[in-house]
LUMVEX-306833 format. One line per field, with one value per atom (N, C-alpha, C): residue number from 0; residue in three letters; chain; z, y, x. Coordinates in Angstrom, 3 decimals, padded with zeros to 6 digits. Example, Ala and Ser with C-alpha at 12.3 -4.5 7.8 and 13.67 -1.06 7.14 Angstrom:
LUMVEX-306833
num: (0;0;0;1;1;1)
residuo: (ALA;ALA;ALA;SER;SER;SER)
cadena: (A;A;A;A;A;A)
w: (007.800;007.800;007.800;007.080;007.140;007.870)
v: (-005.690;-004.500;-003.300;-002.250;-001.060;000.030)
u: (013.190;012.300;013.200;012.850;013.670;012.900)
This chain:
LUMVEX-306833
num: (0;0;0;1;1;1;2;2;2;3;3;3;4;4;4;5;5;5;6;6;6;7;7;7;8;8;8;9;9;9;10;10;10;11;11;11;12;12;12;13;13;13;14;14;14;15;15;15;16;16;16;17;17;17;18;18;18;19;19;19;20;20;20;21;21;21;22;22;22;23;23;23;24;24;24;25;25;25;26;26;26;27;27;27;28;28;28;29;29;29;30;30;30;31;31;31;32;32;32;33;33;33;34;34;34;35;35;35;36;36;36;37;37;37;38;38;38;39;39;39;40;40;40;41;41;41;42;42;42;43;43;43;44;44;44;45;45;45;46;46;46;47;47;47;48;48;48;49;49;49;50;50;50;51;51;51;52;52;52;53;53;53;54;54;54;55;55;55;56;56;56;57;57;57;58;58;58;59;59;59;60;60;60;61;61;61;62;62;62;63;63;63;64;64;64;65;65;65;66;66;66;67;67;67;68;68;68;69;69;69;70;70;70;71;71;71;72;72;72;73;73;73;74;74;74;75;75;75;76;76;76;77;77;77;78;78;78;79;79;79;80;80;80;81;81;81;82;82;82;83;83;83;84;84;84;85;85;85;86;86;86;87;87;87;88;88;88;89;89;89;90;90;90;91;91;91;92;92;92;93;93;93;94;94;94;95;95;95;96;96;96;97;97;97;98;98;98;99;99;99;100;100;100;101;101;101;102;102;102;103;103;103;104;104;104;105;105;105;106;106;106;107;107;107;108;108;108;109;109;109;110;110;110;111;111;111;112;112;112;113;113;113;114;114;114;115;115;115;116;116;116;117;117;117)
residuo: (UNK;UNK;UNK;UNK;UNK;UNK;UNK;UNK;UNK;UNK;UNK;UNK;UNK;UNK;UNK;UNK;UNK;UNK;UNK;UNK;UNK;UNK;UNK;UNK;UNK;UNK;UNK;UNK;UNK;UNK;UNK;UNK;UNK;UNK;UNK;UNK;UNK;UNK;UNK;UNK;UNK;UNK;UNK;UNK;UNK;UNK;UNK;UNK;UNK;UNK;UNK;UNK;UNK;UNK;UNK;UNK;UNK;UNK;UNK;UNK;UNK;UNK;UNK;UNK;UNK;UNK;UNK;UNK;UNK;UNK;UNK;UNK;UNK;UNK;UNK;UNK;UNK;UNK;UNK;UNK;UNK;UNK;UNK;UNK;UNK;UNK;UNK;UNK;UNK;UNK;UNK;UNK;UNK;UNK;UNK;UNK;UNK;UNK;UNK;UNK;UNK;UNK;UNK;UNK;UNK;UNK;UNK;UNK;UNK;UNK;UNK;UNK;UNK;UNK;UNK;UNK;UNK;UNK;UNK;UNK;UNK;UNK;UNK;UNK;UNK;UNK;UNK;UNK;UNK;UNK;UNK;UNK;UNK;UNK;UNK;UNK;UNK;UNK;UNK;UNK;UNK;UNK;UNK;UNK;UNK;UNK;UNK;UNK;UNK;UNK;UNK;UNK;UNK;UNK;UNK;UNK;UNK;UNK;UNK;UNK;UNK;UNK;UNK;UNK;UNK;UNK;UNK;UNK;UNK;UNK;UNK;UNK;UNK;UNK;UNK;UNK;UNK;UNK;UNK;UNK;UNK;UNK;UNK;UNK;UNK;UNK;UNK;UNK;UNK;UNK;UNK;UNK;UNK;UNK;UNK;UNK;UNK;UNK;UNK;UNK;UNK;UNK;UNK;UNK;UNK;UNK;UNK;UNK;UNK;UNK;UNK;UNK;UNK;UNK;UNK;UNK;UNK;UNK;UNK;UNK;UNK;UNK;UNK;UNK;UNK;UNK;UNK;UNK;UNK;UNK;UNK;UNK;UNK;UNK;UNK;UNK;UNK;UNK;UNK;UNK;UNK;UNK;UNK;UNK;UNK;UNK;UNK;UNK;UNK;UNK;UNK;UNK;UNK;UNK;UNK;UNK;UNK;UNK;UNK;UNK;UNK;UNK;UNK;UNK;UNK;UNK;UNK;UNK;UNK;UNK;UNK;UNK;UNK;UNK;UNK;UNK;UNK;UNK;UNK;UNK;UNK;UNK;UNK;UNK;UNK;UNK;UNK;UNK;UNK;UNK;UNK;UNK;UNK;UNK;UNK;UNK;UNK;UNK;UNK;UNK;UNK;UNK;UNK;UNK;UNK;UNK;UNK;UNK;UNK;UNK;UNK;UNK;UNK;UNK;UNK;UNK;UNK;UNK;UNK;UNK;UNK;UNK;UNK;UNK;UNK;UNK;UNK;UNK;UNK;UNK;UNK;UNK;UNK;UNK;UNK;UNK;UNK;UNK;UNK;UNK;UNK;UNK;UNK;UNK;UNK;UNK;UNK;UNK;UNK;UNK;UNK;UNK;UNK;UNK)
cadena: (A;A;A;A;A;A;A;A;A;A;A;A;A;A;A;A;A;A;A;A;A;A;A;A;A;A;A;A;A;A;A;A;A;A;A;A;A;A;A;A;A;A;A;A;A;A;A;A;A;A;A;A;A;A;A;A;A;A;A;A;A;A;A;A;A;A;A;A;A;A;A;A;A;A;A;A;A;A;A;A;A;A;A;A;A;A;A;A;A;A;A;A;A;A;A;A;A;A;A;A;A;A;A;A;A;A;A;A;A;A;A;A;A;A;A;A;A;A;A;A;A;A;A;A;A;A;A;A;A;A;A;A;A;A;A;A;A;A;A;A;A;A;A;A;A;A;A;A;A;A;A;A;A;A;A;A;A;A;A;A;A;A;A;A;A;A;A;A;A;A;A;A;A;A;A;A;A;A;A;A;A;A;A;A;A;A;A;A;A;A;A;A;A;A;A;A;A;A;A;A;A;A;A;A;A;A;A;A;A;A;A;A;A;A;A;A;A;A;A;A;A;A;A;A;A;A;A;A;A;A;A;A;A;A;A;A;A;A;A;A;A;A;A;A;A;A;A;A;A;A;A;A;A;A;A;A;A;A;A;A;A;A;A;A;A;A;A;A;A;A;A;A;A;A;A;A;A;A;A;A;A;A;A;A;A;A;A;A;A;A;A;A;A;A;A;A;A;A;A;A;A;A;A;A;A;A;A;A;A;A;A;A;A;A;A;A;A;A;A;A;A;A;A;A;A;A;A;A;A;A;A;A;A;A;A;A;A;A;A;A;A;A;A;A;A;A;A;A;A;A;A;A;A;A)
w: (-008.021;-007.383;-007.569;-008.082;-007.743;-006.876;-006.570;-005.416;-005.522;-004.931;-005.483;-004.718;-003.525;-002.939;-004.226;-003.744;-004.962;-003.983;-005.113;-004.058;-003.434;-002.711;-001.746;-002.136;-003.403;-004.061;-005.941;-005.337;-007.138;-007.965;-008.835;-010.397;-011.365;-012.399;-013.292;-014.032;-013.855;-014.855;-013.673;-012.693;-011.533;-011.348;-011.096;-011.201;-012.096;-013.604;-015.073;-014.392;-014.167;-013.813;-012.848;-011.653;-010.197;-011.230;-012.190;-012.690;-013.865;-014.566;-015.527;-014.382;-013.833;-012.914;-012.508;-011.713;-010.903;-012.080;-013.110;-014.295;-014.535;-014.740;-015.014;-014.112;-012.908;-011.583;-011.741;-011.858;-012.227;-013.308;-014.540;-015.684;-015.264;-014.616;-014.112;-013.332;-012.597;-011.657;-012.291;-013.738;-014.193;-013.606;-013.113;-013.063;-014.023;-014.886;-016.028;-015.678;-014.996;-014.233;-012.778;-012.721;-011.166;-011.926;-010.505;-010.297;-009.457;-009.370;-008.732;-007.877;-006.770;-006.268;-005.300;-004.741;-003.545;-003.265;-001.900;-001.169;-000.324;000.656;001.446;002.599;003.682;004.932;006.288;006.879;007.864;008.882;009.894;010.940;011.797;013.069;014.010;015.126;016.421;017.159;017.166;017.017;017.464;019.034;019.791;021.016;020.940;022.424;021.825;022.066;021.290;021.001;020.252;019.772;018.713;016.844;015.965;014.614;014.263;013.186;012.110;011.109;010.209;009.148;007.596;006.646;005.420;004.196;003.371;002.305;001.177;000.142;-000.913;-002.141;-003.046;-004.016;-005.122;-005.427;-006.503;-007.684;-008.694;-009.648;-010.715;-010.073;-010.844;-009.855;-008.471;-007.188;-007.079;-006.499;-006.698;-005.212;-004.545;-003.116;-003.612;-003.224;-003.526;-004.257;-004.592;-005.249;-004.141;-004.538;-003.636;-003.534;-002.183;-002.221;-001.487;-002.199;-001.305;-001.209;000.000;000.275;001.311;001.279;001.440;001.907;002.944;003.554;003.095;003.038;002.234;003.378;004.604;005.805;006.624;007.759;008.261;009.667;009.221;010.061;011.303;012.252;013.727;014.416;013.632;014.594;014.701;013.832;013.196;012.610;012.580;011.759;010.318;009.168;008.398;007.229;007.215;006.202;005.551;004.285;003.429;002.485;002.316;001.868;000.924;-000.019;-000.497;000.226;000.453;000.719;000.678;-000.362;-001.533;-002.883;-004.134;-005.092;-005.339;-005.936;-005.779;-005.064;-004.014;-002.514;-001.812;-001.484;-000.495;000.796;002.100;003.527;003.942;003.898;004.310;005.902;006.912;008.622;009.096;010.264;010.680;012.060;012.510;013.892;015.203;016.077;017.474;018.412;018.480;019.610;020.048;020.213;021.091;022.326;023.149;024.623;024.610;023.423;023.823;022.356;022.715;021.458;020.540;019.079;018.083;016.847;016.713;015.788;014.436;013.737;012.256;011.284;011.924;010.995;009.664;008.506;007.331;006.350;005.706;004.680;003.615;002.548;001.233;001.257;001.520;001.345;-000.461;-000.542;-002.048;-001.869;-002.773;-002.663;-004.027;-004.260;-005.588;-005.376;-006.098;-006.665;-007.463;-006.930;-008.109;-008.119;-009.501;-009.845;-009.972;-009.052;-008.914;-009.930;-010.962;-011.843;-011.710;-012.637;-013.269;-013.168)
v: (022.148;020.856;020.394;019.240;018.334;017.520;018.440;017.809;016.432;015.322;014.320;013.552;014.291;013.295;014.134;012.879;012.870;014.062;014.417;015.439;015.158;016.198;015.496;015.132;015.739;015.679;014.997;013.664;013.299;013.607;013.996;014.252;014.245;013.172;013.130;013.584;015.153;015.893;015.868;016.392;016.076;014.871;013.929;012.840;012.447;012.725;012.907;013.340;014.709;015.705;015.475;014.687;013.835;013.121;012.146;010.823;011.057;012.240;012.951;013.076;013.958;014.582;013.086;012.347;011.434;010.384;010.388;009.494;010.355;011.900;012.766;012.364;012.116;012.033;010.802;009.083;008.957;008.513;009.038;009.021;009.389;010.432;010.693;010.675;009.234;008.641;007.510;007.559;006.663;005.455;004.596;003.201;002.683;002.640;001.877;001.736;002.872;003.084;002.069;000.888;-000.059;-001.031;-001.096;-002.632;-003.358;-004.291;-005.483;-006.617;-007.060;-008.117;-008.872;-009.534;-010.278;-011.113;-011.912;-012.643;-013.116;-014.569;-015.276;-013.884;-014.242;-013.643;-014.451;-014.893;-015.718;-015.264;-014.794;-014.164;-014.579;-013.899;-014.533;-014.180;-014.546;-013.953;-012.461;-011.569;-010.115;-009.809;-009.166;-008.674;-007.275;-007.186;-005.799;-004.671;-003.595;-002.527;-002.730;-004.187;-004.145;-004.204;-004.378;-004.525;-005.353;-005.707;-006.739;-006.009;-005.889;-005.488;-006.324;-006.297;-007.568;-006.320;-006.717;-005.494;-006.494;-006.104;-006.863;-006.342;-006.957;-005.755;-006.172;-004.539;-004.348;-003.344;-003.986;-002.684;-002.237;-000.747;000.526;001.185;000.545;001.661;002.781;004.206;004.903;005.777;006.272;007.344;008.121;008.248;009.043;008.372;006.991;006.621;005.611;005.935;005.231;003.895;003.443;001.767;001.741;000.189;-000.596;-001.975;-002.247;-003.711;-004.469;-005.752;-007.078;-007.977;-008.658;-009.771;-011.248;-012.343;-013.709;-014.062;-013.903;-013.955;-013.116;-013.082;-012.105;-011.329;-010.035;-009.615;-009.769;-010.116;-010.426;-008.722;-007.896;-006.133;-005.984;-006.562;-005.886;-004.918;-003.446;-002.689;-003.192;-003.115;-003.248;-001.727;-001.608;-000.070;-000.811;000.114;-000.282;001.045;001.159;002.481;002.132;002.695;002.267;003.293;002.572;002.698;003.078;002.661;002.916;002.326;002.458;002.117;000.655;000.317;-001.172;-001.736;-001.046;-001.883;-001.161;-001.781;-001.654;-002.146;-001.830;-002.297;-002.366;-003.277;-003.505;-003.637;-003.413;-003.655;-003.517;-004.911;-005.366;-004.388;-003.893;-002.983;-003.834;-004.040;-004.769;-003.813;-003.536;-003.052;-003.429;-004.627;-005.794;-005.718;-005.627;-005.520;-006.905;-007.954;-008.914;-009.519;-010.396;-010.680;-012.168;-011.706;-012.516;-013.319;-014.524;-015.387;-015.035;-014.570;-014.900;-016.345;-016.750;-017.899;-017.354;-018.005;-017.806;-017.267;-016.264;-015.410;-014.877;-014.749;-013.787;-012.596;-011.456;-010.072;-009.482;-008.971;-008.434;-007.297;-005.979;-004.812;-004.412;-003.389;-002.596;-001.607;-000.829;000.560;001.074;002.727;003.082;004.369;004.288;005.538;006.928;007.787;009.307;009.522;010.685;011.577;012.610;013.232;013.463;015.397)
u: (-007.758;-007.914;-009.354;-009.356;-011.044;-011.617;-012.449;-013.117;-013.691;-013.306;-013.932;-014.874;-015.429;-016.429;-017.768;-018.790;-020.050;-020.974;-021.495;-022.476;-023.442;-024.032;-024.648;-026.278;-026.724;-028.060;-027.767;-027.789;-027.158;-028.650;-028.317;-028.939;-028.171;-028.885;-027.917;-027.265;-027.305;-026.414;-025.064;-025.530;-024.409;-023.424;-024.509;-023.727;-023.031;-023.265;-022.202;-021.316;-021.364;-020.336;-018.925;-019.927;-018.457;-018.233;-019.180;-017.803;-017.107;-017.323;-016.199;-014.879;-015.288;-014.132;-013.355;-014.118;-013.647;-012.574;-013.178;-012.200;-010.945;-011.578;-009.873;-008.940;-009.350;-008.468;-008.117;-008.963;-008.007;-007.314;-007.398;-006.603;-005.598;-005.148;-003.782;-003.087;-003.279;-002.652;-001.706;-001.766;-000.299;-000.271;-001.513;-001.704;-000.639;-000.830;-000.199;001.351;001.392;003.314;003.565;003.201;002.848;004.326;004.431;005.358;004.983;005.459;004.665;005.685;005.663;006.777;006.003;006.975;005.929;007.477;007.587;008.704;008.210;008.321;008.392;008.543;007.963;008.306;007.982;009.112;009.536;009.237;008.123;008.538;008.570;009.146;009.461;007.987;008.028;006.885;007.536;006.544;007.106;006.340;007.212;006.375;005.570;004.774;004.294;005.226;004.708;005.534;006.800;006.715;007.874;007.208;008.735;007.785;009.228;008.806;009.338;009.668;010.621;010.280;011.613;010.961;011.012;011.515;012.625;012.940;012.760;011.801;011.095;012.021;012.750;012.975;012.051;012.268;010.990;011.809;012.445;013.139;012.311;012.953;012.482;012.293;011.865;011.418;012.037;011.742;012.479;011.789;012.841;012.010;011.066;010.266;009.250;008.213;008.111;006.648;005.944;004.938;003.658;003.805;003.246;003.942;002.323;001.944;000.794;001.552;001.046;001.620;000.204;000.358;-000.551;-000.030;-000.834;-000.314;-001.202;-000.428;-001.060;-002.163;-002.041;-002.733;-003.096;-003.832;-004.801;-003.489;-003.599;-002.658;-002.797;-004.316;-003.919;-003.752;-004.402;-004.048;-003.273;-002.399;-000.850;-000.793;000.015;000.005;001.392;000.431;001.504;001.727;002.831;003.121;004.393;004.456;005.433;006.300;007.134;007.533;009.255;009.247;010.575;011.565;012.673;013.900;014.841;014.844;016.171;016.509;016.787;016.220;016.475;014.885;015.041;014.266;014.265;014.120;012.487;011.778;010.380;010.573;010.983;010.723;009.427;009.226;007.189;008.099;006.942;007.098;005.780;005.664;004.578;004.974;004.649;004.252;003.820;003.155;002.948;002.551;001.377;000.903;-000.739;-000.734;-001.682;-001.740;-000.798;-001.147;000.016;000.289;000.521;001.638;002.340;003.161;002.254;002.518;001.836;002.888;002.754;003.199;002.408;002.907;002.113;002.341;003.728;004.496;005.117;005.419;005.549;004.060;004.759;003.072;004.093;003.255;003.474;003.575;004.375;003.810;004.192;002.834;002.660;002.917;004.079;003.763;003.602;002.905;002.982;003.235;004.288;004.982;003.779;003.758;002.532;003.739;004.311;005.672;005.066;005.912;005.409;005.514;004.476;004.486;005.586;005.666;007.399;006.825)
């Protein structure tokens, strides 16, 4: 495994050294393997301790690959997470725990698939 925080006394043979490593790492994160979607999301007010949640499809998704997702507007101390589903499919969900219930209105959510290594 590589350690990838920088050390704690950079010199430049060192510092070569973290950003060799740090490029191996990520060369093999299969960027190049991303999908990409985005959909309208309507929401309603959520209260607190409740969540929302929006199924984006995104094909090729598959359980087990990494999902990032984005909101077109400022979440308001919303928790938002996103995770695929089932194939195809990303459930992004806005979370609620404010003390108080929040309107977001209509927003964009963007997710990207980053596909697990094989």
């Amino acid at each position: 495994m590589i350690d990838l925080r920088p050390p704690p006394v950079i010199e430049n043979i060192e510092l070569n050294l973290w950003l060799s490593d740090f490029y191996f790492w990520l060369s093999n994160l299969h960027l190049n393997q991303m999908l990409v979607a985005s959909t309208t999301w309507d929401m309603a007010s959520i209260a607190d301790g409740d969540e929302e949640a929006k199924d984006v499809t995104v094909t090729g998704a598959a359980l087990g690959d990494y999902v990032l997702a984005s909101l077109s507007k400022d979440v308001a101390d919303l928790v938002l997470t996103a995770q695929v589903t089932a194939a195809d499919t990303v459930t992004c969900s806005l979370a609620n725990n404010t003390g108080g219930a929040i309107d977001l209105d209509t927003a964009t959510v963007y997710v990207m698939v980053i596909k697990k290594s094989h």
